[in-house]
Backbone and ligand atoms as CSV (ligand in chain L), in Angstrom:
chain,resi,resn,atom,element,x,y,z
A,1,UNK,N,N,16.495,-8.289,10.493
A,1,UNK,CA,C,15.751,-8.301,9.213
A,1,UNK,C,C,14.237,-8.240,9.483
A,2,UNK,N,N,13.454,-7.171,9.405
A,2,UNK,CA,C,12.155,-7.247,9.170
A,2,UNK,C,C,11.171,-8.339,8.970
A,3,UNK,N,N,10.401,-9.001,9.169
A,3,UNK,CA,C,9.594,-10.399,8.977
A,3,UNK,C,C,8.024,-9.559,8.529
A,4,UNK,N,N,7.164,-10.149,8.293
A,4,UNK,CA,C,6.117,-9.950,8.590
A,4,UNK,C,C,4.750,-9.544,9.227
A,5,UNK,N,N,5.437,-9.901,10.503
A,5,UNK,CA,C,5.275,-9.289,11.735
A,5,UNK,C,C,4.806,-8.257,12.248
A,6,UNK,N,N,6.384,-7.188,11.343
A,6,UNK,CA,C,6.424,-5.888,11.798
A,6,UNK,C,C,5.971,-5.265,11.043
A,7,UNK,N,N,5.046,-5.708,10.057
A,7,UNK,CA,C,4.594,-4.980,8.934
A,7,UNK,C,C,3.586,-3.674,9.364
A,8,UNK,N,N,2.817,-3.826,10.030
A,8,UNK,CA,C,2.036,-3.114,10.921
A,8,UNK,C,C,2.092,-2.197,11.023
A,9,UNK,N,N,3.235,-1.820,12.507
A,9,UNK,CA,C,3.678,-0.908,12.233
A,9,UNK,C,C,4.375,-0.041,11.807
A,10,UNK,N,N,5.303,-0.672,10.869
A,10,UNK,CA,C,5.984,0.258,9.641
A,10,UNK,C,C,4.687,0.803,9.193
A,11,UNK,N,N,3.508,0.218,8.273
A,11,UNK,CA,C,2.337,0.965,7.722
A,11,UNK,C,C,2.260,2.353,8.737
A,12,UNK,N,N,1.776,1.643,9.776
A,12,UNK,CA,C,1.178,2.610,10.941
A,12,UNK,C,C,2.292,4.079,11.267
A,13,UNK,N,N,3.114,3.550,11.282
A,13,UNK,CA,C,4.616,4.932,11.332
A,13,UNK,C,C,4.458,5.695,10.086
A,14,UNK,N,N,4.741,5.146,8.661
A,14,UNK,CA,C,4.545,5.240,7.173
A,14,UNK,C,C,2.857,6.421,7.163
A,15,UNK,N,N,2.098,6.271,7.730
A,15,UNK,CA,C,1.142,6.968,7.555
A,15,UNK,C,C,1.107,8.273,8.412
A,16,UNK,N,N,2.197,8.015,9.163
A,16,UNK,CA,C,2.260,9.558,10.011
A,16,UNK,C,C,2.369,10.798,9.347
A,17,UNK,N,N,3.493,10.418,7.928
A,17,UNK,CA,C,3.651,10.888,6.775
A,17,UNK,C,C,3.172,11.525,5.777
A,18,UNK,N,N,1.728,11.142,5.973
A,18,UNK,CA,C,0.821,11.182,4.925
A,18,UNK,C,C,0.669,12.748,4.169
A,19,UNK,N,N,0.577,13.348,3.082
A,19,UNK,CA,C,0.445,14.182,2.754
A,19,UNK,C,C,-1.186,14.580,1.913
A,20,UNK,N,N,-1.789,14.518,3.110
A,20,UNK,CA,C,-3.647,14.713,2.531
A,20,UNK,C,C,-4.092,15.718,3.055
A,21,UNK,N,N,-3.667,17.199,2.413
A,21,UNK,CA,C,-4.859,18.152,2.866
A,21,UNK,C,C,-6.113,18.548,2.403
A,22,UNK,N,N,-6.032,17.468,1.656
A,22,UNK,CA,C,-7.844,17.695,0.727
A,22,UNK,C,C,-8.732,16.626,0.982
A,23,UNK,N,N,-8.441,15.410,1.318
A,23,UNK,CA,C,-9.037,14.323,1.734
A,23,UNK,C,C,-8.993,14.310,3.584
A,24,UNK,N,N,-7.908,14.823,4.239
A,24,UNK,CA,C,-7.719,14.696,5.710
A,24,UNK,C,C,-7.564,13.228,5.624
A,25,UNK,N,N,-7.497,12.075,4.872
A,25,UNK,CA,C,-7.574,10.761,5.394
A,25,UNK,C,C,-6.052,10.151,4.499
A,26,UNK,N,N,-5.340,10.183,6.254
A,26,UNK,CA,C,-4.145,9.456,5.968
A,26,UNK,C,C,-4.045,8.009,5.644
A,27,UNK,N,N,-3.001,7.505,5.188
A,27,UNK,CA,C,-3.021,6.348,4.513
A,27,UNK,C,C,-0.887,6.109,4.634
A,28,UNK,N,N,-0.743,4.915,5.200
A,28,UNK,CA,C,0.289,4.202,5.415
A,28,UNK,C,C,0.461,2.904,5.031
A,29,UNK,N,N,1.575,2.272,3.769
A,29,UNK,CA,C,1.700,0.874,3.557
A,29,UNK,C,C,3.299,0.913,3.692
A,30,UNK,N,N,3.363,-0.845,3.912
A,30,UNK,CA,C,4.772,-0.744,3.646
A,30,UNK,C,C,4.586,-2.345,3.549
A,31,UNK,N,N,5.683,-2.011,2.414
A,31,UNK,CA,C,6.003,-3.408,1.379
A,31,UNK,C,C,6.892,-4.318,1.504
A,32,UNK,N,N,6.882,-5.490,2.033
A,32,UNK,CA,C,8.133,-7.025,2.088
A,32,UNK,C,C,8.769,-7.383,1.086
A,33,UNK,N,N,9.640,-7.186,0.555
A,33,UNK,CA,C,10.520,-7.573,-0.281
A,33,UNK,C,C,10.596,-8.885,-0.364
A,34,UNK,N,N,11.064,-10.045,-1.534
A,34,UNK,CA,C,11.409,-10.968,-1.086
A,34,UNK,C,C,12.598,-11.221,-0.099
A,35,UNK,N,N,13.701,-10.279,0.170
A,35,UNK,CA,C,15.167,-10.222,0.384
A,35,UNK,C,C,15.067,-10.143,1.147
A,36,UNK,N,N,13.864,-9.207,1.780
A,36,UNK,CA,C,13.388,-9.296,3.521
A,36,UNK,C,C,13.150,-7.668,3.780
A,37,UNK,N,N,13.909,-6.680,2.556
A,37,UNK,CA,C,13.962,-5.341,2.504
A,37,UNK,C,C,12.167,-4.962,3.000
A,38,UNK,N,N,12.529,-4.175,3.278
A,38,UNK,CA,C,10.667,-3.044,3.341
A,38,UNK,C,C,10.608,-1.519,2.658
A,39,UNK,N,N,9.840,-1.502,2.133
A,39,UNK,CA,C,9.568,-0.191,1.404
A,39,UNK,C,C,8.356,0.352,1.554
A,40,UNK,N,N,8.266,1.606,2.555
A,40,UNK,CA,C,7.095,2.685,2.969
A,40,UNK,C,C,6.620,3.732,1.743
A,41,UNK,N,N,5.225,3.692,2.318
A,41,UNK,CA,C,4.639,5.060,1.370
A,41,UNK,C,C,3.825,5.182,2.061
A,42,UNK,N,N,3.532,6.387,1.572
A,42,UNK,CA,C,2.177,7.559,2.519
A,42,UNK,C,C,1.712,8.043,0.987
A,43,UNK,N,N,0.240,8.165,1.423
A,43,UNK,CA,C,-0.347,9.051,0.151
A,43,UNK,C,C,0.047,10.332,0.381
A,44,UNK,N,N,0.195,10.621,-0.910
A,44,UNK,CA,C,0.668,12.287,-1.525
A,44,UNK,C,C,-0.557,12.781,-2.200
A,45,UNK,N,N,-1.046,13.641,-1.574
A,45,UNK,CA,C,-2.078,14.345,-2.790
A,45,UNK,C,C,-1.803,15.829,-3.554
A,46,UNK,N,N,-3.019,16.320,-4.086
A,46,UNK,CA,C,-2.347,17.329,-5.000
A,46,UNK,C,C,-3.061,18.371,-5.260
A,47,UNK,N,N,-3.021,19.620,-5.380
A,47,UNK,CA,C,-4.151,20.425,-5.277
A,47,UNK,C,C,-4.982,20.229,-6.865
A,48,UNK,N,N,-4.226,19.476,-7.871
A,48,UNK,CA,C,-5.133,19.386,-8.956
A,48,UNK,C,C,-5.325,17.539,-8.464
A,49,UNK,N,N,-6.630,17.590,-8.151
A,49,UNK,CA,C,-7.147,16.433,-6.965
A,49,UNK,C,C,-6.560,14.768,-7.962
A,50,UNK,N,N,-6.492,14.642,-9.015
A,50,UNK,CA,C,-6.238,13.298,-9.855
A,50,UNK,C,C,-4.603,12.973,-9.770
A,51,UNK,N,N,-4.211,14.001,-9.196
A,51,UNK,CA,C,-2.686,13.877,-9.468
A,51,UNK,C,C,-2.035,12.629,-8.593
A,52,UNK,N,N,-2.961,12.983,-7.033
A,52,UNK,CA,C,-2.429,12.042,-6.187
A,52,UNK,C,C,-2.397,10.773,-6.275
A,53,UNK,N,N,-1.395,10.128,-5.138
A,53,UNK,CA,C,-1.018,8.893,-5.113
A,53,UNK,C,C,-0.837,8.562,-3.929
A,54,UNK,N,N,-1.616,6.894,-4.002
A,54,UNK,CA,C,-2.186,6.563,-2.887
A,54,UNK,C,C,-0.455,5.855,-2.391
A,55,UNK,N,N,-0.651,5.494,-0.827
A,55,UNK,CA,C,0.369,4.715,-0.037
A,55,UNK,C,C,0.972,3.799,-0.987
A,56,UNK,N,N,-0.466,2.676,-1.393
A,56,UNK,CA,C,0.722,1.751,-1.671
A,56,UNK,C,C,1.374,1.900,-2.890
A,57,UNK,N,N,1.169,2.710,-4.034
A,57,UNK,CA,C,1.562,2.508,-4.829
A,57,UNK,C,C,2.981,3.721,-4.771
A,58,UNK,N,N,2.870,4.618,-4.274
A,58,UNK,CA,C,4.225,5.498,-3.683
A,58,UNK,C,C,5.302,4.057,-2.942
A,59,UNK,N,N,4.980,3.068,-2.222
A,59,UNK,CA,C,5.613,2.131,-1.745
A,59,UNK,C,C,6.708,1.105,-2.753
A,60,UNK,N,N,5.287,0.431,-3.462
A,60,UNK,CA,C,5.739,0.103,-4.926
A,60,UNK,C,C,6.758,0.366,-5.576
A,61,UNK,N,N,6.333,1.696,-6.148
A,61,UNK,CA,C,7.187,2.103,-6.986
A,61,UNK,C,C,8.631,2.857,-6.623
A,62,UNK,N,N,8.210,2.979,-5.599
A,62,UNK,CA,C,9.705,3.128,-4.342
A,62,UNK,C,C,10.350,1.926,-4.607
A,63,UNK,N,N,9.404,0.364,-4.214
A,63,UNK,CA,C,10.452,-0.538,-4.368
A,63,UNK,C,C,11.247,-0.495,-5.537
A,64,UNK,N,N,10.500,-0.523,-6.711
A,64,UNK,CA,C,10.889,-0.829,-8.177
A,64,UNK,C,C,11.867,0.057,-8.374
A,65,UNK,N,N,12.205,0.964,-7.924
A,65,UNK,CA,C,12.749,1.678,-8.403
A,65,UNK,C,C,14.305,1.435,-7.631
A,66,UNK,N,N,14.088,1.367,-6.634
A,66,UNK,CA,C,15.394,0.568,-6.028
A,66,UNK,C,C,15.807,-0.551,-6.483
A,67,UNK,N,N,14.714,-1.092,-7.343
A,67,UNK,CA,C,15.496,-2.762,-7.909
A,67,UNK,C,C,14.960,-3.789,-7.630
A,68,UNK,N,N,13.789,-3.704,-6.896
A,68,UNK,CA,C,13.319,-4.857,-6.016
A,68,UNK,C,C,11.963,-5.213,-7.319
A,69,UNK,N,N,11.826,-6.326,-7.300
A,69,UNK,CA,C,10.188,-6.807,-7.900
A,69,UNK,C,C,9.792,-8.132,-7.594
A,70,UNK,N,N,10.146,-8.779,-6.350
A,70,UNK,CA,C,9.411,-9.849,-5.687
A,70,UNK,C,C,9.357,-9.581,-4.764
A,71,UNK,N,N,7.568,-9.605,-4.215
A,71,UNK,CA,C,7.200,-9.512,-3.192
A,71,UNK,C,C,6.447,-10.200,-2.187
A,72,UNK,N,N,6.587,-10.141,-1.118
A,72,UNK,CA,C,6.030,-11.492,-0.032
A,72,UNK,C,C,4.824,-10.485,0.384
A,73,UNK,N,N,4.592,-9.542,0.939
A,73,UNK,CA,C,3.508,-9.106,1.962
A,73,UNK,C,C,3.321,-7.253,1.963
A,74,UNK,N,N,1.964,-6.510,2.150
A,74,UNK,CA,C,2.009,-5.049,2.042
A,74,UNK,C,C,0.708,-4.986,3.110
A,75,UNK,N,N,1.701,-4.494,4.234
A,75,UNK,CA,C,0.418,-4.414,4.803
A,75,UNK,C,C,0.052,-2.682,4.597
A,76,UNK,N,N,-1.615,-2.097,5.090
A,76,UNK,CA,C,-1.979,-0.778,4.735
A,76,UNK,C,C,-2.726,-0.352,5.927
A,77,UNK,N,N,-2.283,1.154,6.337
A,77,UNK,CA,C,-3.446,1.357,7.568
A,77,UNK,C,C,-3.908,2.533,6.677
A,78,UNK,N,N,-4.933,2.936,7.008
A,78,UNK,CA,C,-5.950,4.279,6.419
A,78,UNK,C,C,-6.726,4.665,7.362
A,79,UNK,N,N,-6.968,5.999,7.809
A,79,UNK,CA,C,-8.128,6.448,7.971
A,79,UNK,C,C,-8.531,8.098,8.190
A,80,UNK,N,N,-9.004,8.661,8.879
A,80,UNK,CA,C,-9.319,9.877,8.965
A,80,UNK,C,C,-8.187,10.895,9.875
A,81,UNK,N,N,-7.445,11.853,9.302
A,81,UNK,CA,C,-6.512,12.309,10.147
A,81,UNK,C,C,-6.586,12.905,11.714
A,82,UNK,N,N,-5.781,12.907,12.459
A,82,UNK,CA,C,-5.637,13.092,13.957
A,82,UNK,C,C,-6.060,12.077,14.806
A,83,UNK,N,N,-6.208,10.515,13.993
A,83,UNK,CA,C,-6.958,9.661,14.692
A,83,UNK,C,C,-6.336,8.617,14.316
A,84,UNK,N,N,-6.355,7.454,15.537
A,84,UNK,CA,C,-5.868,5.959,14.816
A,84,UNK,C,C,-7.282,5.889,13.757
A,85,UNK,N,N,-6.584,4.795,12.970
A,85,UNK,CA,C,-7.653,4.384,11.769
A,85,UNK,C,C,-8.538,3.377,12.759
A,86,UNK,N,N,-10.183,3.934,12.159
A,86,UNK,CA,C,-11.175,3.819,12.683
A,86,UNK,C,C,-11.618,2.111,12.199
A,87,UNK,N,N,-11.236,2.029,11.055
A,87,UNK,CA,C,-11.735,0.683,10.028
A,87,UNK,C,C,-10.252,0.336,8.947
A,88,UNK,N,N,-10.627,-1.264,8.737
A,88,UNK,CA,C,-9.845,-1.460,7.828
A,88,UNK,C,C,-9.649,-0.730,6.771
A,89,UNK,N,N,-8.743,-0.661,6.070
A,89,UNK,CA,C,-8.807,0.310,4.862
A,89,UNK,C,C,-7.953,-0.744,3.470
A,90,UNK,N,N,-8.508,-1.280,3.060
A,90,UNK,CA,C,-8.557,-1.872,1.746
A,90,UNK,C,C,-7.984,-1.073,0.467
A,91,UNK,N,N,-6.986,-1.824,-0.131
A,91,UNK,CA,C,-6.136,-0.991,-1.289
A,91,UNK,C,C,-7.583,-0.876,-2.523
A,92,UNK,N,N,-7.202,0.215,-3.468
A,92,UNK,CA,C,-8.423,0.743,-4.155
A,92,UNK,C,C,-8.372,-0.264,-5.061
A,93,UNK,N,N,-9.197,-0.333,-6.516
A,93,UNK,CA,C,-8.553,-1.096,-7.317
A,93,UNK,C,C,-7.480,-0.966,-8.167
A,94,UNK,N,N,-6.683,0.532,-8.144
A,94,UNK,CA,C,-5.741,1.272,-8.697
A,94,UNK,C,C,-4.388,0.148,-8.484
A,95,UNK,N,N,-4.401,0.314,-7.069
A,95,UNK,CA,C,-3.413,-0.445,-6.545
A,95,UNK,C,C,-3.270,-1.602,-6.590
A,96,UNK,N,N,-4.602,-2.387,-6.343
A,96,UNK,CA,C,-4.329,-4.044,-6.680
A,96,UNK,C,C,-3.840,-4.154,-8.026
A,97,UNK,N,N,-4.112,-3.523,-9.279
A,97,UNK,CA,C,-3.479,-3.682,-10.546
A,97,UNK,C,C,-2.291,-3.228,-10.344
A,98,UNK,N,N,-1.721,-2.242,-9.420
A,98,UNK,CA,C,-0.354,-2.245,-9.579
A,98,UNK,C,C,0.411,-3.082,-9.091
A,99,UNK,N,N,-0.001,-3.932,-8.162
A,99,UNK,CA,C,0.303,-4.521,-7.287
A,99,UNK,C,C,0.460,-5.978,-7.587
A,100,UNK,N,N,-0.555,-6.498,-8.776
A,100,UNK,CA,C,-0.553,-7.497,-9.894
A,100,UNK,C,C,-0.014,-7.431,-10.690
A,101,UNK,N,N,0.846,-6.269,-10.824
A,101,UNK,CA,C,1.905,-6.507,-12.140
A,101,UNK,C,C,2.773,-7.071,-11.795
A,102,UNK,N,N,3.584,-6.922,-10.358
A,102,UNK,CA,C,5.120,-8.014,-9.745
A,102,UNK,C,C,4.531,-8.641,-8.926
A,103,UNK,N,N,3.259,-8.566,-8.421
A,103,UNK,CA,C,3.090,-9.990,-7.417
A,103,UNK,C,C,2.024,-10.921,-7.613
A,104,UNK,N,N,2.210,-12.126,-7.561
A,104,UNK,CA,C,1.105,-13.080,-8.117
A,104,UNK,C,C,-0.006,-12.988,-7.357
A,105,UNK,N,N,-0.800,-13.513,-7.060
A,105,UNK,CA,C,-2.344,-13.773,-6.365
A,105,UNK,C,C,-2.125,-14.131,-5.150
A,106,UNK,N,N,-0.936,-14.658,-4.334
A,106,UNK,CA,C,-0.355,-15.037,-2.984
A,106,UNK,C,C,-0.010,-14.560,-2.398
A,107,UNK,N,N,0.224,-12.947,-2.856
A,107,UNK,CA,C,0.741,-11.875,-2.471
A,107,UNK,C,C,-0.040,-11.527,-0.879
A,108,UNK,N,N,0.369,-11.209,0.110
A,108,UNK,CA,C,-0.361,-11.119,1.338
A,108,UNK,C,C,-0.608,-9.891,1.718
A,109,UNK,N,N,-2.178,-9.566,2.045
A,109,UNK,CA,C,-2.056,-7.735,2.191
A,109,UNK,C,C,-2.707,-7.748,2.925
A,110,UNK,N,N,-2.209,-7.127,4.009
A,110,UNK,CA,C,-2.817,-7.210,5.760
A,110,UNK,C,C,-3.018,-5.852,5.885
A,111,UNK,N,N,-4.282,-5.810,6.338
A,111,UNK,CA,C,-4.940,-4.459,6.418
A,111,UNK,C,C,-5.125,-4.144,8.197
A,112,UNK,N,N,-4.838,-3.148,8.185
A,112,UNK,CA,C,-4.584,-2.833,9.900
A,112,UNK,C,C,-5.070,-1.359,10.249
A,113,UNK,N,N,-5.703,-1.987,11.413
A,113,UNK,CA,C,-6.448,-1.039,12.218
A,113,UNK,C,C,-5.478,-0.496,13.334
A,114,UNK,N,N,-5.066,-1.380,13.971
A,114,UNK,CA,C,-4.176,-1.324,14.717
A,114,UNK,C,C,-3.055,-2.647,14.869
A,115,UNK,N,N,-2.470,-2.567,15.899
A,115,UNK,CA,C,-1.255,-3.522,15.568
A,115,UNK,C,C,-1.855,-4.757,15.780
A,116,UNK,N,N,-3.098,-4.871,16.928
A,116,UNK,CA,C,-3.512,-5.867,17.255
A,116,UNK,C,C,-4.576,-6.573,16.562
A,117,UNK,N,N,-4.851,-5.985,15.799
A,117,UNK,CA,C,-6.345,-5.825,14.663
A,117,UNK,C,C,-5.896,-5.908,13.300
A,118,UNK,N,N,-5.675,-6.728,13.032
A,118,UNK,CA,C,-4.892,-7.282,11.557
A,118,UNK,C,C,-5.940,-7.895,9.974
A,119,UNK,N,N,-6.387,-7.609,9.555
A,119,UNK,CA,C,-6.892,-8.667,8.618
A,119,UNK,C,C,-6.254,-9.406,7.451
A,120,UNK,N,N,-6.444,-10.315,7.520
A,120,UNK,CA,C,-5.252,-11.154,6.412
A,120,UNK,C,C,-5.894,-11.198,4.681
A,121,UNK,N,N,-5.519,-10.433,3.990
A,121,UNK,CA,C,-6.100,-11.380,2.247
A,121,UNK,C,C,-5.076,-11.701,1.403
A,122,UNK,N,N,-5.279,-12.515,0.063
A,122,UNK,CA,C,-4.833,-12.768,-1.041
A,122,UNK,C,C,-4.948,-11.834,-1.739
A,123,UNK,N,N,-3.331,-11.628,-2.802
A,123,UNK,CA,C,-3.612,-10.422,-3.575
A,123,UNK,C,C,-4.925,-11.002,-4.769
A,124,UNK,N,N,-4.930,-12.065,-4.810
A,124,UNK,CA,C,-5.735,-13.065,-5.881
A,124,UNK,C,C,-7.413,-13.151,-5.566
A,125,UNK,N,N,-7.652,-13.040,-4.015
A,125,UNK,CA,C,-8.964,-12.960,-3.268
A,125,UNK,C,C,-9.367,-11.151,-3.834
A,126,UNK,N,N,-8.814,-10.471,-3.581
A,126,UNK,CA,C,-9.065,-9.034,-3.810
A,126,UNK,C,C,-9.051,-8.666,-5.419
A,127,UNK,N,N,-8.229,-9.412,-6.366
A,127,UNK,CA,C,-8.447,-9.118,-7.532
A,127,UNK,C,C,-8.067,-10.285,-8.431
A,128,UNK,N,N,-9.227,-11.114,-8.575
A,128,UNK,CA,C,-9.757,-12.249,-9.069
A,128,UNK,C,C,-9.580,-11.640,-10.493
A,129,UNK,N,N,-9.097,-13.107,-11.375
A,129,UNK,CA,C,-9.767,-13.117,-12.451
A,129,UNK,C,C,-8.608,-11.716,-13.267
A,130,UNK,N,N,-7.746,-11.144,-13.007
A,130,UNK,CA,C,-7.177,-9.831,-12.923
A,130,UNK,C,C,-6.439,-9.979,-14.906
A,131,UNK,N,N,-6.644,-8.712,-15.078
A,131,UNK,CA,C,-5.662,-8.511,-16.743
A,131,UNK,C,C,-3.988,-8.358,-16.240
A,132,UNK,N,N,-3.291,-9.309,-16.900
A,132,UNK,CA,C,-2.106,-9.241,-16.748
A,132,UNK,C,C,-1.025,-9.453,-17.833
A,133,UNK,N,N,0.160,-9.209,-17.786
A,133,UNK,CA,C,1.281,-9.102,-19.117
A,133,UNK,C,C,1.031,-10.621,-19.818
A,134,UNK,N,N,0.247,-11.781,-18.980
A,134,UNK,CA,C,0.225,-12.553,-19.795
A,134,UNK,C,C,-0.849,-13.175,-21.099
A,135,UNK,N,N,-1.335,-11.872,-20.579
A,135,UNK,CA,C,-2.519,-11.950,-21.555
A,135,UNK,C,C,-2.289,-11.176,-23.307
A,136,UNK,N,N,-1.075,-10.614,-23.288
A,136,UNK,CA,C,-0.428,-9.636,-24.025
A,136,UNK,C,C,-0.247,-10.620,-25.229
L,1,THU,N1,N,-5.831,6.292,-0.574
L,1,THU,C1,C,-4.701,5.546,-0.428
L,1,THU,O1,O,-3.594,6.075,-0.220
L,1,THU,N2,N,-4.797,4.214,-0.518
L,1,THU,C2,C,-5.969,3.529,-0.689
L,1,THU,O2,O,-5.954,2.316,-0.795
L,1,THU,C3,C,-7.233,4.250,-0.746
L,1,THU,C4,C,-7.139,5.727,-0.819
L,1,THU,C5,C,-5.721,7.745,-0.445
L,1,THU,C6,C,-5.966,8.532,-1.709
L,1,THU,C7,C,-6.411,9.867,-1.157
L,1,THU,O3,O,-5.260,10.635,-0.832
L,1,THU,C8,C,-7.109,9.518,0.137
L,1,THU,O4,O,-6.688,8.213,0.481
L,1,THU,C9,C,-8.629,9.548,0.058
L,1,THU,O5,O,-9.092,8.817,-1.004
């Protein structure tokens, strides 16, 4: 069963994937289930440039769509293609709102450079203060 751990490099594999010929900058997440499941995405882009969709939310909605909507951890690698990622790469704010709709503020999103180069945040540190269904 997958842990946390290996979140890394699932991202890091997940971004091999990537489909960016207009940006060149690949992007790999992959998502912890509570159950222990993992669910990968790579950004997809599009030649009409708004269409695309970033890693994590291709991940996401991968999960959801399989059934899953509690989540423990997403980690994300990003960076410029033909190259390990140079710098952390931080979900946009697109994604933290998607990402705040099934996971609370505890949500863990480890941003990776490499396997050994990890940074740890709160989905709650990254999007404070956030609009949610309970405000409805
Ligand atoms: N991108 C992601 O996949 N995730 C992010 O968190 C930031 C940006 C993608 C979108 C686009 O394909 C490329 O990276 C450059 O913005």
């Amino acid at each position: 069963m997958p842990e946390l751990k290996d979140l890394p490099k699932m991202a890091l594999r997940a971004r091999a994937r990537a489909y960016a010929p207009y940006s060149s900058f690949q992007v790999g997440a992959a998502l912890l289930c509570d159950d222990g499941s993992v669910y990968t995405g790579c950004n997809i882009e599009n030649a009409a440039y708004s269409v695309t969709c970033c890693a994590e939310r291709v991940a996401l909605f991968s999960a959801v769509s399989a059934g899953r909507r509690a989540f423990r951890a997403i980690a994300i690698a990003g960076g410029p293609a033909g190259d390990a990622p140079r710098e952390h790469c931080a979900p946009c704010g697109v994604c933290r709102q998607a990402l705040a709709e099934f996971a609370d503020e505890e949500l863990c999103v480890l941003l990776v450079r490499d396997e050994n180069d990890v940074q740890m945040y709160r989905l709650g540190d990254l999007l404070p203060a956030s609009f949610t269904k309970k405000a409805l």
